[in-house]
N, C-alpha and C positions, 0 to 999 in steps of 0.2 A: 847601551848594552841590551841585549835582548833579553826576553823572560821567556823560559818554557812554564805556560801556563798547563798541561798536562800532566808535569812533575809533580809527586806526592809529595804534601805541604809537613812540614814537622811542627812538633806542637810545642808549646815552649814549657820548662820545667816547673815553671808551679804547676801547670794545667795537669789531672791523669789523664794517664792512653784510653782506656777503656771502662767511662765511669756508666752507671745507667740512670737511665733515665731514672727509675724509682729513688736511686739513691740523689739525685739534683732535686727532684722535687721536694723531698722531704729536708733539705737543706733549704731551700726557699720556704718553704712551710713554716721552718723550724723561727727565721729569723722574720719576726715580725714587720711586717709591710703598713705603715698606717699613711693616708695623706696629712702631712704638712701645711697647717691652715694659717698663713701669712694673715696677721690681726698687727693691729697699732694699739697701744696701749688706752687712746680713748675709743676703740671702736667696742661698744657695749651691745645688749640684745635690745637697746634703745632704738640702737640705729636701723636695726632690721626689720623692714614691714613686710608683714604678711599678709598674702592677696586675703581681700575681703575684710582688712582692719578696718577699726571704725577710725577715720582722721578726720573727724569732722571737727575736734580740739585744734587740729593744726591751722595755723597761717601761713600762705603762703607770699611770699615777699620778689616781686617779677616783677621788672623794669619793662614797659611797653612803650617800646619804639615803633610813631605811626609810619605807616605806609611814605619811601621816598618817592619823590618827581623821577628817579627813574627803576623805579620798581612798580609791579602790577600784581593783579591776582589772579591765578589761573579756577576760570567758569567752571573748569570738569576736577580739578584735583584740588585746589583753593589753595596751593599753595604761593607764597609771593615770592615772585623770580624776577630778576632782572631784564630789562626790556630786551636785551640781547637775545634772549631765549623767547620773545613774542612772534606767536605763527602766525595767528590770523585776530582779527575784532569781527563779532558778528552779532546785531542788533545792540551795541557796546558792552559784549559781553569777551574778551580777550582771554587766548585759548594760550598755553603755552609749547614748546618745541614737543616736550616726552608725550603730551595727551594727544599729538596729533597723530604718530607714529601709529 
């Protein structure tokens, strides 16, 4: 079926014909707008650090996995990539694919 996209559209009966703008705004005005802060029942002001806290009371508890047989570390960005991603070794210094780009 085809659509005349030209045709004046009709408005449906809850909506008025002719409301103004002042009077929409002050109906949004009117009914309060707040964000909705999704929290879990143990999430406290415990859990939230703020830059520049002192955490020098905290421990940190991180499992360090060394370096595998086919992993490497890249000279320019030091991160460890998989040998797949090795561009070149130079004085045995091993460069990775994105540093060489």
């Amino acid at each position: 079926m085809a659509t005349d996209y030209d045709a004046p559209r009709t408005r449906p009966e809850d909506e008025p014909a002719n409301e103004s703008l002042e009077a929409i705004q002050a109906q949004r005005s009117a009914a309060t707008q707040t964000a909705v802060i999704d929290t879990e029942d143990f999430d406290t002001a415990e859990g939230i650090d703020l830059p520049g806290a002192d955490l020098s009371h905290e421990e940190l508890t991180i499992q360090v996995v060394p370096e595998q047989l086919d992993e490497f570390t890249c000279g320019s960005c030091f991160l460890v990539r998989h040998r797949s991603q090795l561009a070149r070794t130079t004085a045995g210094v091993r460069y990775c694919t994105d540093c060489e780009d």
